[in-house]
Structures are given as structure tokens and as C-alpha cells.
C-alpha positions as CSV (number, residue, x, y, z in Angstrom):
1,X,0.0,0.0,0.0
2,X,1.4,3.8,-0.2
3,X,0.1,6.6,1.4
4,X,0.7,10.4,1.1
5,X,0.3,10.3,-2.9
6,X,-2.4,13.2,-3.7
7,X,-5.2,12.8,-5.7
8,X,-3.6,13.9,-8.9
9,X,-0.3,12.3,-8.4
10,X,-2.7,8.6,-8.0
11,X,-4.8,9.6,-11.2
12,X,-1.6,10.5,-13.4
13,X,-0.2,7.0,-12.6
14,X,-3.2,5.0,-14.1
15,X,-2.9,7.8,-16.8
16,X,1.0,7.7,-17.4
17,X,1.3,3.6,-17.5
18,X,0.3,1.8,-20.6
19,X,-3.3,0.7,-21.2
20,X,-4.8,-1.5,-18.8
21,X,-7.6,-4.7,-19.7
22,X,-9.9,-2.7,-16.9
23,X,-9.3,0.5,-18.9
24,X,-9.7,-1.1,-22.2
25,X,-13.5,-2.6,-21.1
26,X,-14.5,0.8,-19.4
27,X,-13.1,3.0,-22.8
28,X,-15.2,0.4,-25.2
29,X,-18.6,0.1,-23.0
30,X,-18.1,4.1,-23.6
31,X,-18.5,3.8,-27.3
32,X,-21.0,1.2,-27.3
33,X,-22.5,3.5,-25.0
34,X,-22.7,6.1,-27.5
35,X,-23.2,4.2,-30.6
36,X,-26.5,3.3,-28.9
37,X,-26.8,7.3,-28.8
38,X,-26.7,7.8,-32.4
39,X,-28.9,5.0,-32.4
40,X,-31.7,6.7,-30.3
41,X,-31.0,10.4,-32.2
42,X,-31.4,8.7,-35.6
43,X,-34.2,6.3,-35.4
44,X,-37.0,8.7,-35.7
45,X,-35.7,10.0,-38.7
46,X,-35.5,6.7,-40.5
47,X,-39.0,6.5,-39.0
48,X,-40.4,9.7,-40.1
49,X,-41.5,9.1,-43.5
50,X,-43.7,6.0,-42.2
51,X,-44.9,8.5,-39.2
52,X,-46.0,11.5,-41.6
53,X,-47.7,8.9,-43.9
54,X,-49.6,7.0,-41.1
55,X,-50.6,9.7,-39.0
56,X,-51.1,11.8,-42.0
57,X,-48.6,15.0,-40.4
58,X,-47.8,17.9,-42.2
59,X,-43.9,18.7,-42.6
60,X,-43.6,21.4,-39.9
61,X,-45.3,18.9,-36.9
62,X,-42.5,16.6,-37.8
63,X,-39.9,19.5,-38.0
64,X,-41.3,20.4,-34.8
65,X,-40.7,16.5,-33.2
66,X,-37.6,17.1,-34.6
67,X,-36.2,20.3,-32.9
68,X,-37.7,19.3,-29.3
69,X,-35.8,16.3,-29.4
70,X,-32.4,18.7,-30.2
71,X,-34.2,20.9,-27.2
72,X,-34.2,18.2,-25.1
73,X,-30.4,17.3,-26.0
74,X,-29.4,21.1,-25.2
75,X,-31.0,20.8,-21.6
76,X,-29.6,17.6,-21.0
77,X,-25.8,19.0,-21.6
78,X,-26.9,22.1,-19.7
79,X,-29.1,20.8,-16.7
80,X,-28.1,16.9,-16.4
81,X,-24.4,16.5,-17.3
82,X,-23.2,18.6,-14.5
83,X,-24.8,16.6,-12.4
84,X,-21.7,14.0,-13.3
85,X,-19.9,16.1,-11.0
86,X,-22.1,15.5,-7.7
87,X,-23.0,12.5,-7.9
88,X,-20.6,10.7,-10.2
89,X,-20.0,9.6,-14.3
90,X,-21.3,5.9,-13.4
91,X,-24.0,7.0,-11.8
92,X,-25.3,9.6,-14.4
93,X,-24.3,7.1,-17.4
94,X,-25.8,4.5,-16.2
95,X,-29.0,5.8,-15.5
96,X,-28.9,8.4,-18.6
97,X,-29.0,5.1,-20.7
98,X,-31.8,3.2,-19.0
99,X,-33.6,6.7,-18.9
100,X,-33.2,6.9,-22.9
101,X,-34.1,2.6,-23.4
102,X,-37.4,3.2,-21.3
103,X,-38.0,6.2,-23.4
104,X,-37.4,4.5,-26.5
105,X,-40.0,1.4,-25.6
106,X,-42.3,4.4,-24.4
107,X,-42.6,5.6,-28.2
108,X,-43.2,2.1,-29.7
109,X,-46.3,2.5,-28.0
110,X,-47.5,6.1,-28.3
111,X,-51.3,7.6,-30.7
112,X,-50.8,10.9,-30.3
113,X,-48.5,13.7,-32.0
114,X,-48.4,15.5,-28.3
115,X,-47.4,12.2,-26.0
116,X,-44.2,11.6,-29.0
117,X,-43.5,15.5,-28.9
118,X,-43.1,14.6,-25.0
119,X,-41.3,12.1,-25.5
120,X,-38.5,12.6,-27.9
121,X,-38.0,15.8,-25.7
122,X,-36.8,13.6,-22.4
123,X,-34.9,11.5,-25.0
124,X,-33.2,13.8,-25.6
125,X,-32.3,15.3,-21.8
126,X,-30.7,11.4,-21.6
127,X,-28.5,12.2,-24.9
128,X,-27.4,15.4,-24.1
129,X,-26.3,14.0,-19.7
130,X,-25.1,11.4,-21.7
131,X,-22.2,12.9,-24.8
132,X,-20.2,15.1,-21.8
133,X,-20.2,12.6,-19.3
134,X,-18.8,10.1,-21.5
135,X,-16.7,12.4,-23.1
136,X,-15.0,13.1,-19.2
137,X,-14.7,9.4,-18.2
138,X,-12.5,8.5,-21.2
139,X,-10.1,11.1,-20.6
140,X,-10.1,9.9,-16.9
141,X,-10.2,6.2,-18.0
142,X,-7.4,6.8,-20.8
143,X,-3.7,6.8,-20.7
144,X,-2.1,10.3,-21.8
145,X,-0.9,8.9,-25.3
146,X,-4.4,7.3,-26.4
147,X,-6.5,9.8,-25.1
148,X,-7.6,11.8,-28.0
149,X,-7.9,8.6,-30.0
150,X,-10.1,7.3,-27.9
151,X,-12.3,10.7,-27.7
152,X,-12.1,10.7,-31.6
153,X,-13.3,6.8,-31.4
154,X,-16.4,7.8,-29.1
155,X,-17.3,10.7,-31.4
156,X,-17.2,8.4,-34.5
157,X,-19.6,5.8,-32.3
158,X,-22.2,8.3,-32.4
159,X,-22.0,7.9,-36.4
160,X,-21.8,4.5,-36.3
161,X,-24.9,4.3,-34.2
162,X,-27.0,6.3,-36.8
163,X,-25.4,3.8,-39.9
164,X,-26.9,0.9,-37.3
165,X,-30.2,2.8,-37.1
166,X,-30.2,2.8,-41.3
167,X,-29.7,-0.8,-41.3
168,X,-31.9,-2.1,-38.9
169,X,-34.3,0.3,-39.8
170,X,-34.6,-0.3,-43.4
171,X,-35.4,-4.6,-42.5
172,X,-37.6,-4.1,-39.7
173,X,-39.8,-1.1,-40.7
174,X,-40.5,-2.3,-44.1
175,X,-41.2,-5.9,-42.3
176,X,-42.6,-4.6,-38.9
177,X,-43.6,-1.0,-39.5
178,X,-41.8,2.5,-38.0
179,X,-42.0,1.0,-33.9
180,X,-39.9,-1.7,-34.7
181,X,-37.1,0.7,-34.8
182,X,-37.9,2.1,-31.1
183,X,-38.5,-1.0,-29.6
184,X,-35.2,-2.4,-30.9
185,X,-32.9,0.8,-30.1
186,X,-35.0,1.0,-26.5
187,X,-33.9,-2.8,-25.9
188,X,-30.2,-1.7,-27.1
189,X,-30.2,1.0,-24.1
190,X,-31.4,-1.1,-21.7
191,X,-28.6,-4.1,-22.2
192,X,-26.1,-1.4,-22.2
193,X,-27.4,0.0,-18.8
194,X,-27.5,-3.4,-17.4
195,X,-23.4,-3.9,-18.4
196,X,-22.9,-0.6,-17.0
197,X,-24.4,-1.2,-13.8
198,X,-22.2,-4.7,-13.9
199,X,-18.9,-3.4,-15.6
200,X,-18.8,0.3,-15.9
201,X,-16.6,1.6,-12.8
202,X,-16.5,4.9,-11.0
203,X,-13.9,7.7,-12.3
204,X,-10.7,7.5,-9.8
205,X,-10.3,11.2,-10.0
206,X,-14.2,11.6,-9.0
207,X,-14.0,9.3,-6.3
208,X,-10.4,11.1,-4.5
209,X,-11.6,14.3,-5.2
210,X,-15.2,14.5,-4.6
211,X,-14.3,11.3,-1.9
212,X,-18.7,9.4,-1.7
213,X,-19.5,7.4,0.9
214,X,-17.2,4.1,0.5
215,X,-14.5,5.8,-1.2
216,X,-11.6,4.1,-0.4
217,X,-12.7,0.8,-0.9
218,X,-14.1,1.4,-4.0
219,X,-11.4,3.4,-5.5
220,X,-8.5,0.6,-3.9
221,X,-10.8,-2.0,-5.7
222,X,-10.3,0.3,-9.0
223,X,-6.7,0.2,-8.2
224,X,-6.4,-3.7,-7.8
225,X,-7.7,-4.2,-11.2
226,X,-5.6,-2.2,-12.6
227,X,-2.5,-3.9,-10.9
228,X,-1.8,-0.6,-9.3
229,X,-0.7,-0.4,-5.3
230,X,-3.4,0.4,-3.2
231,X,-3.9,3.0,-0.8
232,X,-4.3,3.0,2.8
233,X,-5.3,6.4,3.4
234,X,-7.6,8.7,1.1
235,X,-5.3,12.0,-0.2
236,X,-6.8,15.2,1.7
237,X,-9.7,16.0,0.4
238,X,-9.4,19.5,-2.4
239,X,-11.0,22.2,-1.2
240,X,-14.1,23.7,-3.0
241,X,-13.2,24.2,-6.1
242,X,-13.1,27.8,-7.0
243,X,-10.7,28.3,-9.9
244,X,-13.5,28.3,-12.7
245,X,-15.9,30.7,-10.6
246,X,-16.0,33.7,-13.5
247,X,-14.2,32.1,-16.3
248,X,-17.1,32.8,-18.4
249,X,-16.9,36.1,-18.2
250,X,-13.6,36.0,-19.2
251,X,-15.0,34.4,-22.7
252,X,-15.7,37.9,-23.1
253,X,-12.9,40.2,-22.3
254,X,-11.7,42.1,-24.8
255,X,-9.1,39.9,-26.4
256,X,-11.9,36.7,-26.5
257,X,-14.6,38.8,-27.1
258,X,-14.9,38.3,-30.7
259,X,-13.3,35.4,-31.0
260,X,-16.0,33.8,-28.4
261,X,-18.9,34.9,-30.4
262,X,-17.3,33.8,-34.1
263,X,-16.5,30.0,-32.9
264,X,-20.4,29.9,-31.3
265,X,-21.5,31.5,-35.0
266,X,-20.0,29.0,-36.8
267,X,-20.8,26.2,-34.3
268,X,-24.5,27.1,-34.6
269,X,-23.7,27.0,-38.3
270,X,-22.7,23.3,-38.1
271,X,-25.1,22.1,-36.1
272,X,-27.7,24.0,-38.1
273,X,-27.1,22.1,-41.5
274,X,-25.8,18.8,-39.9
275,X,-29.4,18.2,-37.9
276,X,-31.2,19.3,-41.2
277,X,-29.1,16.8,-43.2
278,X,-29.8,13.9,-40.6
279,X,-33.3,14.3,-39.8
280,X,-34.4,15.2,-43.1
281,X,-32.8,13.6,-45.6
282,X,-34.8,10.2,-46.0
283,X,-37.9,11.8,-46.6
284,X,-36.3,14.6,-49.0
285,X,-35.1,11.5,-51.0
286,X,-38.7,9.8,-50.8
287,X,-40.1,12.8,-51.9
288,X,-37.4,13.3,-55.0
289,X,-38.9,9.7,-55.5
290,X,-36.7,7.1,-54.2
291,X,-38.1,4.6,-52.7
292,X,-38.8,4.8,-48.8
293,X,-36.9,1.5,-47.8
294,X,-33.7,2.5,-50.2
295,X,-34.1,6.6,-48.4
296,X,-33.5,4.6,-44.9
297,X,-30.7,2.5,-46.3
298,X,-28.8,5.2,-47.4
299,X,-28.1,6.3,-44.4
300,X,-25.2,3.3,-44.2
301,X,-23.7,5.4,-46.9
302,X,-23.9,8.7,-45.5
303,X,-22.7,7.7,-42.2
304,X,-19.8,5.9,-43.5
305,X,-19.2,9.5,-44.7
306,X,-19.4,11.0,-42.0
307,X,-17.4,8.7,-40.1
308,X,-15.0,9.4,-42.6
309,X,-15.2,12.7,-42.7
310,X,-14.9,13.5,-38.4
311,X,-11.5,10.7,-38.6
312,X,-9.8,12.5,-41.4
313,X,-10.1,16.4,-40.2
314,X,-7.3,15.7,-38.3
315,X,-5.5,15.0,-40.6
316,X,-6.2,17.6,-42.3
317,X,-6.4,20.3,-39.4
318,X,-2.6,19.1,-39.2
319,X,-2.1,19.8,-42.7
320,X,-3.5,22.8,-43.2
321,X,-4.5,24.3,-39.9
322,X,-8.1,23.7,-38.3
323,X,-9.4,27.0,-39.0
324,X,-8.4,26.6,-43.0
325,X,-9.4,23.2,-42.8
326,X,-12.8,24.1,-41.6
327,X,-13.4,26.7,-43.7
328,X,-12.9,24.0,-46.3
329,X,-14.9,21.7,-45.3
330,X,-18.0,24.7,-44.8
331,X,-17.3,25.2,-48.6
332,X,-17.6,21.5,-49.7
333,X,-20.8,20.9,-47.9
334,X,-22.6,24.3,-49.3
335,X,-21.2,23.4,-53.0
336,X,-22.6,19.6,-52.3
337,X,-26.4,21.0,-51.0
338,X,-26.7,23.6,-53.9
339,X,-25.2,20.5,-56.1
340,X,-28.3,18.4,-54.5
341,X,-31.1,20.8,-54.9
342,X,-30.4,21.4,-58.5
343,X,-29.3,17.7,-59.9
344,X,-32.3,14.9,-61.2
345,X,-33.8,12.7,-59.1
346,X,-31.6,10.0,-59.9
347,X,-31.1,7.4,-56.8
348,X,-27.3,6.9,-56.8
349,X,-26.5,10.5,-57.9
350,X,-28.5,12.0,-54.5
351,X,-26.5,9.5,-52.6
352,X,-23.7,10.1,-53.6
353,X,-24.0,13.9,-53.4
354,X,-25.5,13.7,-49.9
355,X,-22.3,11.5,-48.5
356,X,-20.3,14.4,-49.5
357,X,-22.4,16.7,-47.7
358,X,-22.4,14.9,-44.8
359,X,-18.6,14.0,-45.0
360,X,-18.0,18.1,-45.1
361,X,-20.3,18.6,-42.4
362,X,-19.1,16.3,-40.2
363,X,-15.6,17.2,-40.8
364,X,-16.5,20.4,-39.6
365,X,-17.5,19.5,-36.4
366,X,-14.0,18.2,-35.5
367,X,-12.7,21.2,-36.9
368,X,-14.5,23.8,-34.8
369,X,-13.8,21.7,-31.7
370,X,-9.6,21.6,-32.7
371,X,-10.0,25.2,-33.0
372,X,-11.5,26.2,-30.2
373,X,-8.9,24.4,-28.5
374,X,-6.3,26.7,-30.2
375,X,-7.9,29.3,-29.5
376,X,-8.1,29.7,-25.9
377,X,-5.4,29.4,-23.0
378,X,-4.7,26.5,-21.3
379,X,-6.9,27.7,-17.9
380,X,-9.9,28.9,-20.1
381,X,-9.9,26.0,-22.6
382,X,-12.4,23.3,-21.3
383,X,-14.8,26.6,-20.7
384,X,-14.4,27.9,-24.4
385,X,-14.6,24.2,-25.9
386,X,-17.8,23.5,-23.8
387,X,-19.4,27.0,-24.6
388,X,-18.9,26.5,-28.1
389,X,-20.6,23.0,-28.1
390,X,-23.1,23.9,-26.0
391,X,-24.2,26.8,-27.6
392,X,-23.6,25.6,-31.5
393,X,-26.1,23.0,-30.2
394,X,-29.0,25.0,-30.7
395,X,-28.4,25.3,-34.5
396,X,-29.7,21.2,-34.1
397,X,-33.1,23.1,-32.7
398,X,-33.5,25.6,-35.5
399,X,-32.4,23.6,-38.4
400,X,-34.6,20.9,-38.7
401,X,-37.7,23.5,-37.8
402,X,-37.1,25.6,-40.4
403,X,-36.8,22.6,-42.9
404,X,-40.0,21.6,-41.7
405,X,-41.5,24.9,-42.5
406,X,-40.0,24.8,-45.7
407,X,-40.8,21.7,-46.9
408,X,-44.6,23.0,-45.5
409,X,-44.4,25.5,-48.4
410,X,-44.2,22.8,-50.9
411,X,-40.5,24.6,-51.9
412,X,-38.7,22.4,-54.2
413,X,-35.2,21.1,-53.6
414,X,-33.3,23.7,-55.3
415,X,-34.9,26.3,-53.3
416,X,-34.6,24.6,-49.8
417,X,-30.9,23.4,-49.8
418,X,-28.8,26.7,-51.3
419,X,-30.8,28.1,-47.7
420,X,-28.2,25.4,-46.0
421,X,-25.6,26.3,-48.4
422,X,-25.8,29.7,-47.7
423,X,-25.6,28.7,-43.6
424,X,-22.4,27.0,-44.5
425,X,-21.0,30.0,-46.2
426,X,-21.9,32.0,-42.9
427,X,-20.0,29.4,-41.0
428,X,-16.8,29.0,-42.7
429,X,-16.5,33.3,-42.7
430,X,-16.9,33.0,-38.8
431,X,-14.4,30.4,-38.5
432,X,-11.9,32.2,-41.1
433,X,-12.6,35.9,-39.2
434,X,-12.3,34.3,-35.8
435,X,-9.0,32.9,-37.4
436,X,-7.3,36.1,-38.2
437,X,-8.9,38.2,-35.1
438,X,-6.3,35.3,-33.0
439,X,-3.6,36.2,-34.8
440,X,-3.9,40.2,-34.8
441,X,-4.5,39.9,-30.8
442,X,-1.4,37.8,-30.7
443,X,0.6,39.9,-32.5
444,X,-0.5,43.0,-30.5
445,X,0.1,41.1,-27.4
């Protein structure tokens, strides 16, 4: 046993040493974790072409479903995901995902327009506890060299979660009808909470720091699987912390200021035209006449784009930069939607522009997230990050709206996707601007 090691010296020898089994469980239960997410996000839009012709819905009602369910993601982040900090990461991961399977079994049994509005809304609280939480416990789980591979890997999840969604949705709705695809993702959720509640362990760093009932025991029992020595004493407990009372503000001091508001612009901007592409897209393609079962399929296609697209920005951003990158990426994704609205309705051809779309969009994500890290000091940096996500997030509550409202207006295809193009355009001028404010501050500093 040792004793007199502090809380961080303890944490930075699980995160120093090489890669643990224990580590290696908790890190992929995290992705499943949140491949069932993308899951849950993505199955009522593989559903919503079946919902709008059973229940006979205009296009803005289903908009509307759509952009409560991003609502419900934005309060989740904002409410729920704190909570991680009070009472734990298992705790609120665990009981985020059982939260979203009950949810999901809940609307593969709803009649009414108002009882799924309800619904996808406290699906979406559980998604949005759920993406920061796990995001935290991998880079507490994870050694110091694998950490942002493992973040990238739980990001990609999400994608491969909606490509699951397209498969499984295409057999069992056409064979089952659109609940199929609910009851399947809520049983997904609720196997995962059950291997959390058996395998998923508590953060070391939460439980030395924040120090629960049982603390010791359970963190030495964290330590003995990880073949580390035990302790015999818990480190003195931190005081309150304090050091990130008013950082916010500092997001807008003068040499942030604009900076701050350019990075939300064109994070807004992404998750604008990537919630429109996602939700949307199968029943633009039904109604540019491809068949409903092939519209579902293709989202396999598109997320295999989009996984491709968030795993090779970094290669990129190390290429170019991540702001030029970005700006890049905005461009390829406006020049794919006005490409889309204007092209014939030819199966493959929409496919194959829409992959593009959604590579570029996705790309962008990563991008805005790299540069937001560059952008802000070491002390201000997981404030400026979250900000930017958290706010950029309520682009995914607009953008599907306004689609439905357009789509409500019978506006053809070449009228409704150069609006997203233009979005784009608005996002990769923030980015560039934001970009070259950084670099006159730093020079004048």
C-alpha cells in the first residue's frame, strides 16, 4: 500500500502507464455507449417518412418532433451533465442510458402527436447528460498517449450508431412497420445499462476528489484491477473548487470577445445544416422519388461518410490548420447542398451527393472543436470548448424546424438546400474571421 500520494499524483499513474484490460473494457462500454446514442438520435428519422404517412402530419409537426428532441439534447448538456460532478460519471451514465431505453420502448407505444413530442424531448435530456459525461470518463479512463484517439473513437460511435439505425431500420420497418425501430434501439439501451451497472466503474479522479461514501474501498478496488498499489489512506480532500468561478466572463474580455462569439457563430452554423441533413434527408429523398426502404438504407452510406469525414479532419487540421481546414470543409458541404437541390432525381447520384455533404459537415465538427482548443489558453480552454458546443447546439433546434416549415411551403429542392448552403458560407467566414482576429490579438500582445 502507499500513502501520502495526492489525488492527482494517483490519477496520473493510471494515466501515465500503458493501457490496462480494466481501462480497455471501461473505454469500449463508452463507445457502445454512445453508438446506442446515435442510435436513439437517428431512429426517428429513419421512421419519419412511415410517421408522416400513417398519422397523416404535415412537414412542420414533424420539424417540430424534430427540434424538441435537439431541445431536449441542449438541456440535458446544460441541466443533467453537470450533475456527473455531484454524484458521479457511473451514476449519471448508467442511469442516462436506461432513462433513454425506457424512453425509447415508451414511443413504440404512443397515438398521439403531443405524447411523442413529450417524449422525444426527455430522450433527448438522456442524450445530451449522456455525450459530456462520457466524453470526461474516457479522458479519466485513458492513458495520456491514447486519449484523443479514444475521444475521436467515441465521437465516431455516435456515427456508427446512426449507420446501425439505417440498417436495422430499413429490414424491420418495411417488415414490422416505424416502432420496430424504437423498440429495438430501447432494448439496445437497456442491455447497455444493465453492463454498465455490472462493468462500468467509477472515475478514480471523481471518487479522490469528490471522496462518496465508501471511497476508499471502492477506489483501492479500482486500483487492484488495474494492478496498481493500493492505498491506505484517502489523499486530503481539495477544497471547493473555485478556480473556474468567472471564467465565463472571461470568454468575453476584450481579447476573447470576438473570438467567443465567431466560434459559437459558426458552431451554430454546423449544427444547423448537420441536424437538417440527418433528420431530413430520408424523406427529402422519398419525396425526389426514391423509394422509402432505399431513403432509410442510405443512411449506411452517409454515415460511413461521416465517419470518414470526423476521422480524417485531423489529418487535415494538421495539414492545413483547423481554421483553413474548416473553412474548407463549410465550402464543400454548401457546394454539395446547392449541387443536391439542382441535380435529377436520380437514386445513386443523390447518394452520392449527400455522402459528401455529410462527410463536409461532419468534418466540420471536428474542426471547430480543434480550433477552439487553439484558441483559448490552457486555464480557459475546457470553458471555451464546452461553450462552443453547448451553444452551436442549438443550431440542431432551429435547423430541422425551419426545414419543416419549408418543406410545408411545398418549396422544391433547389430552393430549400442553397438556404443550407448559404448557412455554411456564414460558417466558414466565422471560422476564417475568428481565425485572423487570433492572430492580430497575438501579434498586438
Amino acid at each position: 500500500m502507499v500513502a501520502g500520494a495526492g489525488h492527482s499524483g494517483v490519477s496520473q499513474i493510471v494515466r501515465s502507464g500503458p493501457l490496462k484490460l480494466w481501462q480497455l473494457v471501461t473505454l469500449v462500454l463508452c463507445i457502445l455507449i454512445n453508438i446506442s446514442d446515435g442510435l436513439d438520435t437517428s431512429a426517428i428519422a429513419y421512421a419519419a417518412p412511415s410517421i408522416l404517412k400513417d398519422w397523416r402530419l404535415g412537414p412542420e409537426t414533424m420539424g417540430l418532433i424534430f427540434s424538441l428532441g435537439a431541445a431536449g439534447l441542449v438541456c440535458g448538456a446544460i441541466f443533467v451533465a453537470p450533475l456527473a460532478d455531484r454524484f458521479g460519471r457511473r451514476n449519471i451514465i448508467m442511469w442516462a442510458v436506461a432513462f433513454n431505453g425506457l424512453s425509447m420502448l415508451m414511443i413504440a407505444t404512443v397515438d398521439s402527436v403531443e405524447a411523442l413530442l413529450a417524449l422525444r424531448f426527455v430522450t433527448g435530456l438522456g442524450i445530451g447528460a449522456l455525450v459530456p459525461s462520457l466524453s470526461v470518463m474516457v479522458v479519466e479512463f485513458s492513458t495520456e498517449r491514447r486519449g484523443n484517439i479514444f475521444l475521436a473513437l467515441v465521437h465516431v460511435g455516435f456515427a456508427i450508431g446512426a449507420m446501425l439505425g439505417a440498417a436495422v431500420g430499413a429490414v424491420l420497418i418495411e417488415a414490422l412497420g416505424w416502432r420496430s425501430i424504437f423498440v429495438f434501439a430501447g432494448l439496445v439501451s437497456l442491455v447497455l445499462a444493465a453492463l454498465s451497472f455490472l462493468l462500468l466503474p467509477e472515475s478514480l479522479h471523481f471518487l479522490l476528489t469528490r471522496q462518496p461514501r465508501n471511497a476508499l474501498a471502492r477506489a483501492n478496488a479500482l486500483l487492484a484491477r488495474l494492478n496498481e498499489p493500493l492505498l491506505e489512506a484517502l489523499p486530503p480532500r481539495p477544497p471547493a473548487a473555485t478556480a473556474g468561478q468567472g471564467t465565463v466572463r472571461r470568454l468575453f474580455a476584450p481579447e476573447y470577445r470576438t473570438v467567443t462569439l465567431l466560434l459559437w457563430l459558426a458552431a451554430f452554423s454546423r449544427y444547423f445544416v448537420s441536424y437538417f441533413l440527418t433528420q431530413w434527408k430520408p424523406q427529402i429523398l422519398v419525396l425526389a422519388g426514391v423509394s422509402p426502404t432505399l431513403a432509410i438504407a442510405s443512411g449506411i452510406v452517409t454515415g460511413g461518410a461521416a465517419i470518414m469525414g470526423a476521422l480524417l479532419m485531423g489529418t487535415f487540421a494538421s495539414t492545413l490548420g483547423a481554421p483553413r481546414a474548416t473553412c474548407v470543409s463549410f465550402a464543400l458541404c454548401a457546394a454539395s447542398l446547392v449541387t443536391f437541390g439542382f441535380i435529377q432525381a436520380e437514386p445513386v447520384l443523390l447518394l452520392a451527393v449527400a455522402a459528401v455533404a455529410l462527410f463536409a459537415i461532419e468534418a466540420t465538427f471536428t474542426g471547430v472543436v480543434i480550433a477552439s482548443t487553439r484558441f483559448y489558453p490552457v486555464e480557459l480552454r475546457s470553458t471555451g470548448v464546452g461553450y462552443t458546443i453547448g451553444v452551436g447546439r442549438f443550431g440542431a433546434i432551429a435547423g430541422p424546424y425551419l426545414g419543416g416549415a419549408l418543406l410545408a411551403m411545398n418549396l422544391d429542392r433547389a430552393v430549400v438546400y442553397p438556404v443550407y448552403a448559404a448557412v455554411c458560407l456564414v460558417g466558414a467566414t466565422a471560422i476564417l474571421i475568428a481565425f485572423r482576429r487570433r492572430v492580430e490579438v497575438a501579434g498586438t500582445n
